[in-house]
ROBANU-381859 format. One line per field, with one value per residue (C-alpha): residue number from 1; residue in three letters; z, y, x. Coordinates in steps of 0.25 Angstrom, whole numbers, plus 2048, in hexadecimal, padded with zeros to 3 digits. Layout:
<sites>
seq (NUM_...)
type (Ala_...)
up (Z_...)
north (Y_...)
east (X_...)
</sites>
This chain:
<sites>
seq (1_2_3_4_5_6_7_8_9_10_11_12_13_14_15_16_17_18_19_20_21_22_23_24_25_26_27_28_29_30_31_32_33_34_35_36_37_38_39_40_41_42_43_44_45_46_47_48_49_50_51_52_53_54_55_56_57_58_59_60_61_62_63_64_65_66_67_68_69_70_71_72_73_74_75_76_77_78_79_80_81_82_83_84_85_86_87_88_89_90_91_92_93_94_95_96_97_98_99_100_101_102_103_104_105_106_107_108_109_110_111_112_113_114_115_116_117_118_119_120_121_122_123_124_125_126_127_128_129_130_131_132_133_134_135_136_137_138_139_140_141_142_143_144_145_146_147_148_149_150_151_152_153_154_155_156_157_158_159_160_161_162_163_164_165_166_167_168_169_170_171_172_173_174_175_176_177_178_179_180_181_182_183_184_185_186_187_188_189_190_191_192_193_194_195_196_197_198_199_200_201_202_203_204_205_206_207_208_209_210_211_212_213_214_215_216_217_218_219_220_221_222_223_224_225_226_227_228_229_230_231_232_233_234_235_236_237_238_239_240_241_242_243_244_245_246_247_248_249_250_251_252_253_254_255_256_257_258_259_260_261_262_263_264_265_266_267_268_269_270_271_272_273_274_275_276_277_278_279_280_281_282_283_284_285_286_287_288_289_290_291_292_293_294_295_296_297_298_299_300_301_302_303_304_305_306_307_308_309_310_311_312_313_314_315_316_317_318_319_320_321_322_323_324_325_326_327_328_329_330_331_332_333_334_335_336_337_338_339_340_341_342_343_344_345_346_347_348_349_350_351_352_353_354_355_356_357_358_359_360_361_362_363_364_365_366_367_368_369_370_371_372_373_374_375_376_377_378_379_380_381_382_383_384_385_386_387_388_389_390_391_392_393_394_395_396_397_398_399_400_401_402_403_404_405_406_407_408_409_410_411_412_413_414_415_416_417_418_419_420_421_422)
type (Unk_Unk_Unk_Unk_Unk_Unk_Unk_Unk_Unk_Unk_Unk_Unk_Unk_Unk_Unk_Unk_Unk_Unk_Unk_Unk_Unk_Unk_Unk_Unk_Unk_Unk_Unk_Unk_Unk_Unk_Unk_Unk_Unk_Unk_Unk_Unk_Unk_Unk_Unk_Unk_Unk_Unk_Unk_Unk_Unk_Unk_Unk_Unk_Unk_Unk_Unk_Unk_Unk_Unk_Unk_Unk_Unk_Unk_Unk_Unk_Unk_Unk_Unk_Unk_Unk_Unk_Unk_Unk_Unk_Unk_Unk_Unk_Unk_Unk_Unk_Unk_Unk_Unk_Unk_Unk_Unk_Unk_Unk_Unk_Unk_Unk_Unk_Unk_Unk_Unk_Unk_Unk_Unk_Unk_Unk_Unk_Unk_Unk_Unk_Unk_Unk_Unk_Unk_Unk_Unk_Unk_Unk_Unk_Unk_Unk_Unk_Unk_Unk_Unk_Unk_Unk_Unk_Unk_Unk_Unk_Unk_Unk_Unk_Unk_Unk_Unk_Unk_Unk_Unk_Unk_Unk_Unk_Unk_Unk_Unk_Unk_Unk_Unk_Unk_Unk_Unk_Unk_Unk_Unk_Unk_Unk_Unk_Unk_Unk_Unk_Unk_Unk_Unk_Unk_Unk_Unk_Unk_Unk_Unk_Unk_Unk_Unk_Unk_Unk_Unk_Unk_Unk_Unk_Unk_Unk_Unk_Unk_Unk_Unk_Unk_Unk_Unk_Unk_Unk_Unk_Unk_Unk_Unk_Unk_Unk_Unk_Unk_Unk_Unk_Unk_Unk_Unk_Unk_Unk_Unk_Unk_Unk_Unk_Unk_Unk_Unk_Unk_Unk_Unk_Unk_Unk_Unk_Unk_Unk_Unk_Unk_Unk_Unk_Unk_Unk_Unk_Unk_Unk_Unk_Unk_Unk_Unk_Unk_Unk_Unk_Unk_Unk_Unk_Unk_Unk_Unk_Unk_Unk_Unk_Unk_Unk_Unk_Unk_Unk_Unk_Unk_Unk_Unk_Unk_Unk_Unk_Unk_Unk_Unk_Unk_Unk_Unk_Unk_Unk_Unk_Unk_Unk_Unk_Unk_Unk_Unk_Unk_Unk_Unk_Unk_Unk_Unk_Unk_Unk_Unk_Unk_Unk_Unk_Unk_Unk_Unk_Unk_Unk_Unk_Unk_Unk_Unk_Unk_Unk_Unk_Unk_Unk_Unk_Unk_Unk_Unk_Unk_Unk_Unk_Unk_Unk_Unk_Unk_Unk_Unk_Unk_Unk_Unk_Unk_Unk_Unk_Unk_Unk_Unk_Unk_Unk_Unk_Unk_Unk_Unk_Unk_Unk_Unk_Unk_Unk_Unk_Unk_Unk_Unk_Unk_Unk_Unk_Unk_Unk_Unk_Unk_Unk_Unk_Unk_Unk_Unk_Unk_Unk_Unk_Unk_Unk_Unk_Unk_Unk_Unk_Unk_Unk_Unk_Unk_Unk_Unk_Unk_Unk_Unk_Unk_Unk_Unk_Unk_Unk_Unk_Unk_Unk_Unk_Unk_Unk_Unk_Unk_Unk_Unk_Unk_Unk_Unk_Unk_Unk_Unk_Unk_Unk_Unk_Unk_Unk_Unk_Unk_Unk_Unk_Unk_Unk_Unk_Unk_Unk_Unk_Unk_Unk_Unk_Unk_Unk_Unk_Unk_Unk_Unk_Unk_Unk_Unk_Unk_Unk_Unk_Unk_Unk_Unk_Unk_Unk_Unk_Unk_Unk_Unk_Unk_Unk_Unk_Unk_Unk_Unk_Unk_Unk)
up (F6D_F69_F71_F7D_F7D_F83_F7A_F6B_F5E_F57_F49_F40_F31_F28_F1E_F0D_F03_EFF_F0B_F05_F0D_F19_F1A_F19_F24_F2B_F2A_F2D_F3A_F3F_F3C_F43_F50_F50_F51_F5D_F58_F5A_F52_F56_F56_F4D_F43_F4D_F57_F4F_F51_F42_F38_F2B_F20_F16_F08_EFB_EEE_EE3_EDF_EDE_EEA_EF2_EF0_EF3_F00_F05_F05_F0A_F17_F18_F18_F22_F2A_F2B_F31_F3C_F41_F4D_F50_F4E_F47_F3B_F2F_F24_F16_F12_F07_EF9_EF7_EFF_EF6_EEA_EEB_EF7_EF6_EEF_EFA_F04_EFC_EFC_F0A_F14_F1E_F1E_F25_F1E_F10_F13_F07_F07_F0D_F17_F26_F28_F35_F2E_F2F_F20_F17_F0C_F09_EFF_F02_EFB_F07_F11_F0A_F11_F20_F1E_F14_F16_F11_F1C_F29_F35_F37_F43_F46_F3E_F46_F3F_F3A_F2D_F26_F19_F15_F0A_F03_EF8_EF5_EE7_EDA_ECD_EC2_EBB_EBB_EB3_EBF_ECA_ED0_EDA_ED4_ED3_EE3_EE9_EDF_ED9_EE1_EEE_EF5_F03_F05_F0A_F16_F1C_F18_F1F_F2B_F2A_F2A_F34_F3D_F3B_F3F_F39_F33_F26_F1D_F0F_F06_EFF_EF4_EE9_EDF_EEA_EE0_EDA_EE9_EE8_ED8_EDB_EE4_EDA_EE1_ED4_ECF_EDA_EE8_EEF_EEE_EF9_F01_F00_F06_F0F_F15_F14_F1D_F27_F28_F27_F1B_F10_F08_EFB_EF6_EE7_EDD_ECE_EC5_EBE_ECA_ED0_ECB_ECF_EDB_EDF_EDE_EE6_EF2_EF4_EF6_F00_F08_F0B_F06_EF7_EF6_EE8_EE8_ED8_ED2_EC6_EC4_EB4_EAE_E9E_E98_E90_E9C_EA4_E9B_E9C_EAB_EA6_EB0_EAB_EAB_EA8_EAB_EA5_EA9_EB7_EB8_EB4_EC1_EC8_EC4_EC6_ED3_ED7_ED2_EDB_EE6_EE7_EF2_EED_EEF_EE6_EE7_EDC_ED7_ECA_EC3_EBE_EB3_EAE_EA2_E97_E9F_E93_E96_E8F_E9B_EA5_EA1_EA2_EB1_EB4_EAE_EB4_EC3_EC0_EBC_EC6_ED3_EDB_EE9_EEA_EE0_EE1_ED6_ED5_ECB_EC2_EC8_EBF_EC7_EC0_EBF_EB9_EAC_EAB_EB0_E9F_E9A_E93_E93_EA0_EA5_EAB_EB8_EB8_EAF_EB9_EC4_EBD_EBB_EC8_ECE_EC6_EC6_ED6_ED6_ECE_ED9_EE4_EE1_EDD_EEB_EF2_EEC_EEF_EFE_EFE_EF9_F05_F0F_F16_F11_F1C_F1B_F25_F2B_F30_F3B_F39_F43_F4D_F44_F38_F2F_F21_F18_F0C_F04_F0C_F0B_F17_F17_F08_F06_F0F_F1C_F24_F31_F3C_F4A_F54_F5C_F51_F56_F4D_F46_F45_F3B_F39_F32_F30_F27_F1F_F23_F1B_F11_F13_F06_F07_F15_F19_F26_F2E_F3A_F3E)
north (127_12B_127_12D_139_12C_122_124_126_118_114_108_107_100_0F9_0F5_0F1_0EB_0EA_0F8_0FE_0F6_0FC_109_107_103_10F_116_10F_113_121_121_118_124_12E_12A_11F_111_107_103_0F7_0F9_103_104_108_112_121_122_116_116_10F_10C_10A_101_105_0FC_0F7_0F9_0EE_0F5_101_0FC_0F5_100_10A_0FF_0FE_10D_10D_101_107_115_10C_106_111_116_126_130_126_12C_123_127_120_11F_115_113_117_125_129_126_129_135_140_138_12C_138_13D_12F_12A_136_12A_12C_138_138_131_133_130_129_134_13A_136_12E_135_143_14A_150_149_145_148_145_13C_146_150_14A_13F_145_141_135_12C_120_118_11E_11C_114_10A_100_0F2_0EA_0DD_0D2_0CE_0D3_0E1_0E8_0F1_0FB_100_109_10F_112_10C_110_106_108_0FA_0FE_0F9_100_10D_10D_116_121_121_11B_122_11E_114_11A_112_112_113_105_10A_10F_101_0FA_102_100_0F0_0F1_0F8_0F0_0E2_0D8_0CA_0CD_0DB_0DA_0E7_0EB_0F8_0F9_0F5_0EE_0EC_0F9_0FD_108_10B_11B_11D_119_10D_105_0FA_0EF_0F7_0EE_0E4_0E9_0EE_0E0_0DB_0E5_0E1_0D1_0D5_0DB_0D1_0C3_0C4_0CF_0CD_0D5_0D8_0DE_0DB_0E1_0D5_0DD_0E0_0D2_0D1_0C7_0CE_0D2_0C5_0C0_0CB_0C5_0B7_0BB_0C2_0B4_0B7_0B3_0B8_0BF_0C8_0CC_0D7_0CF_0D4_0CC_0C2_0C5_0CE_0D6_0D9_0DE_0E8_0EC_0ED_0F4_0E9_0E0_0D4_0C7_0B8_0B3_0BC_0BB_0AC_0AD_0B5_0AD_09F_0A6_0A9_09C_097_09E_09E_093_097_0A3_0A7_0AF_0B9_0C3_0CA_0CB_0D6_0CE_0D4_0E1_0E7_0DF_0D2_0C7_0B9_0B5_0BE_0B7_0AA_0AE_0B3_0A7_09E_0A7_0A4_095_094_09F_097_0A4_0A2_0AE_0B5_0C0_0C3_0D2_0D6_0E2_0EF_0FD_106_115_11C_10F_10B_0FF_10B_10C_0FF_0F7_0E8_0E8_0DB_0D7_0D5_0C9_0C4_0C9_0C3_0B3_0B6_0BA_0AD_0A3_0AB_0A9_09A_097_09F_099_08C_08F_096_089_080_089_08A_07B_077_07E_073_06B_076_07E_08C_099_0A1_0AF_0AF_0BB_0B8_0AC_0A0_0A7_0AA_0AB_0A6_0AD_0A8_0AF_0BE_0C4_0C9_0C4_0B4_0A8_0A6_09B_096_092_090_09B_09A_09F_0AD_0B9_0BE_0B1_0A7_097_08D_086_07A_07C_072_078_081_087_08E_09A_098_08C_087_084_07C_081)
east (418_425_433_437_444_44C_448_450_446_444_445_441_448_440_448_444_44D_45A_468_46B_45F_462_46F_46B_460_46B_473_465_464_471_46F_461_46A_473_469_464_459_457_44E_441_43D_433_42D_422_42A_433_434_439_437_43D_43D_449_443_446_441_448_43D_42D_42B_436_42F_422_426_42D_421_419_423_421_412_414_41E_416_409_412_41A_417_40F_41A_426_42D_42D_439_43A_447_44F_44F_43F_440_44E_447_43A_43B_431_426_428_426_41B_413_416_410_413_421_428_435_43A_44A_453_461_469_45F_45E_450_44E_44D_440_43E_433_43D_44C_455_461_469_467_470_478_487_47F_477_47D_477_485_48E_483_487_47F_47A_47F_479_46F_475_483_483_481_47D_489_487_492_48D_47E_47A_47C_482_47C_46F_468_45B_452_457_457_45F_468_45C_45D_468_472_47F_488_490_498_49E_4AB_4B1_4B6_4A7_4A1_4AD_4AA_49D_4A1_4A7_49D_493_49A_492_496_492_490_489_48C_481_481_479_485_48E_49A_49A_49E_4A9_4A8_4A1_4AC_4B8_4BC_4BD_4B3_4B6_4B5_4AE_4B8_4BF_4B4_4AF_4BE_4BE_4B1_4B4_4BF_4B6_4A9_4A8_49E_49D_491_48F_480_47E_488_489_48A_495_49E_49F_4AE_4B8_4BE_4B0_4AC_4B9_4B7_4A7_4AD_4B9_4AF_4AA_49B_49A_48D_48B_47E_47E_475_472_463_462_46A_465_46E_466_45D_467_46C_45D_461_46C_474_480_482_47B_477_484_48C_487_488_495_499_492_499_4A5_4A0_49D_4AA_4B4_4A8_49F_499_494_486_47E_472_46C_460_458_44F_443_43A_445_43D_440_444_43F_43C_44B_450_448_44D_45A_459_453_45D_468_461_462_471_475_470_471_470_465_45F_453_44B_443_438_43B_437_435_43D_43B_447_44E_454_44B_43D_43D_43F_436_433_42B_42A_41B_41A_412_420_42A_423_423_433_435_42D_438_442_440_43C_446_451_449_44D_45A_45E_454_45F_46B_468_465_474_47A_473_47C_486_48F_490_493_489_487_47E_475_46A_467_463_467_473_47A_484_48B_47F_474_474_46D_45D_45E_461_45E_464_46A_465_46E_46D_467_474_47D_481_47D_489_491_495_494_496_48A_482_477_46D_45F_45A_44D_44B_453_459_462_464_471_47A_486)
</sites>
């Protein structure tokens, strides 16, 4: 049975993927509020369910039909369910044609509540662009902000080009607004090329500088996710420290030069040490995550050993490490040199023993050390080192209020977690 004329519709917003997506759920969930509808309190109970998809990768893909099918078994008799995200703008009318369970497959640009089987995101981009959208107050005392959509670099893997486009930023004064609207203790930018922020809209080569001041003067913490190895400049570098968070996320994907120009990436391992000593010279404090591409076609055992001895004398804080995955479409789609899987997956498993112990021994240093805490939830909180929903967390007392700050002292480490006293 359906609601009652008094009681609103209900939705529930299913979420996959990177803090890119959840922003846009987010936006999506204020539209749905502003039309007149309120969440359910689960997809069980929803009158529309949707599902906001990722599809980076072949396992993203995979896990985002699997929610689908999942989603379509537990909705209840007469709910609409909607697939929207990365998998329904790139794959739109043959992910209608295979998924008859679904009612709608809405791209970027078009409201999920429409009733049409399947429209392009370029049909109504001027009345529902996902950047711009208000957006509900967020539950916990931090925020995703996104300050730009689309990418303009061709990295042989990826094809986020193919579907998000090129780079468009926001102007500075929408994402200030939208700072200030939201009223959290902590915002964390994301794009997919946060320091090329600005650079489609002429603003020069270095716009996020000042949208980075900007913002330190309006939050506590200003956190910045996804950095270009080749834009980390020196005033960058400088506006990330002042905001109080030297947290560097670094898109570095390979260290081996020869490889990465393969990637058709810059950089490598020496280059990027470099940086980071300089770094850790004028911060020591400085905590450091990044990600690596394990098994790019052509990736010899000299390039292996090379990644490996960069992870041993980078001691990065967090590091994540992903097996190469054939997207078609791409540069890399054509390439030869295909690594066996049987291969990629031994590398992966010491590349990630090898981190393990590294980030074990990292987190145990900070016992008996003092360090200032964002409480996010009761018993739980964060330092600079700890990105939210993607690093370790600190547990504190219960009784620290949500939303507050405290100096506290690290009395345990348990693996990636630690545990404090005020």
């Amino acid at each position: 049975m359906g609601p009652s004329a008094a009681e609103p519709r209900t939705f529930w917003l299913e979420t996959l993927g990177c803090s890119k997506n959840q922003v846009d759920s987010d936006k999506l969930a204020g539209t749905l509020t502003a039309d007149g509808m309120a969440p359910a309190s689960g997809p069980g109970a929803a009158d529309l369910v949707v599902v906001n998809t990722c599809a980076f990768v072949e396992d993203a893909r995979q896990e985002s039909i699997d929610t689908v099918l999942d989603l379509a078994d537990a909705r209840r008799d007469g709910a609409r369910l909607v697939v929207t995200g990365c998998l329904a703008e790139r794959y739109g009318d043959e992910l209608a044609d295979a998924l008859p369970e679904v009612d709608a497959v809405a791209g970027f640009g078009v409201p999920v509540s429409l009733g049409r089987r399947r429209q392009h995101a370029g049909a109504s981009p001027a009345s529902f662009d996902l950047l711009e959208l208000p957006r509900p107050a967020s539950p916990v005392p931090w925020a995703y902000v996104k300050v730009a959509e689309g990418c303009d670099r061709g990295c042989g893997f990826c094809a986020i080009p193919s579907f998000r486009g090129p780079q468009r930023s926001r102007s500075i004064e929408s994402i200030l607004a939208e700072i200030d609207d939201l009223d959290v203790a902590e915002v964390v930018l994301v794009a997919q090329d946060l320091a090329a922020f600005g650079r489609d809209q002429g603003r020069g080569e270095r716009a996020i500088v000042p949208l980075v001041r900007a913002a330190t003067a309006r939050v506590p913490r200003v956190r910045l996710l996804y950095l270009y190895p080749s834009d980390l400049t020196d005033g960058l570098v400088d506006a990330v420290c002042a905001t109080g968070v030297p947290y560097f996320d670094l898109s570095l994907q390979h260290v081996s030069r020869p490889l990465l120009r393969r990637m058709r990436r810059w950089g490598s391992g020496d280059r990027f040490l470099d940086r980071i000593g300089a770094i850790r010279a004028r911060e020591p404090s400085a905590a450091f995550r990044s990600n690596f591409i394990v098994g790019y076609p052509g990736e010899t055992e000299d390039d292996h050993d090379r990644l490996l001895g960069f992870v041993a004398e980078a001691d990065l804080d967090w590091c994540g490490f992903f097996a190469y995955s054939r997207e078609e479409g791409t540069y890399a789609a054509g390439l030869d040199g295909t690594v066996p899987g049987g291969l990629v997956e031994e590398r992966l498993a010491e590349l990630r023993e090898l981190q393990d112990g590294i980030t074990a021994r990292k987190r145990d240093e900070l016992v008996g050390r003092r360090v200032e805490v964002l409480v996010d939830t009761p018993g739980f909180g964060r330092s600079h080192r700890e990105a939210p929903e993607i690093d370790g967390v600190i547990v504190v007392p219960a009784a620290l209020e949500p939303g507050s700050f405290h100096d506290v002292t690290v009395t345990a480490a348990l693996g990636t977690d630690l545990e404090a006293t005020p």
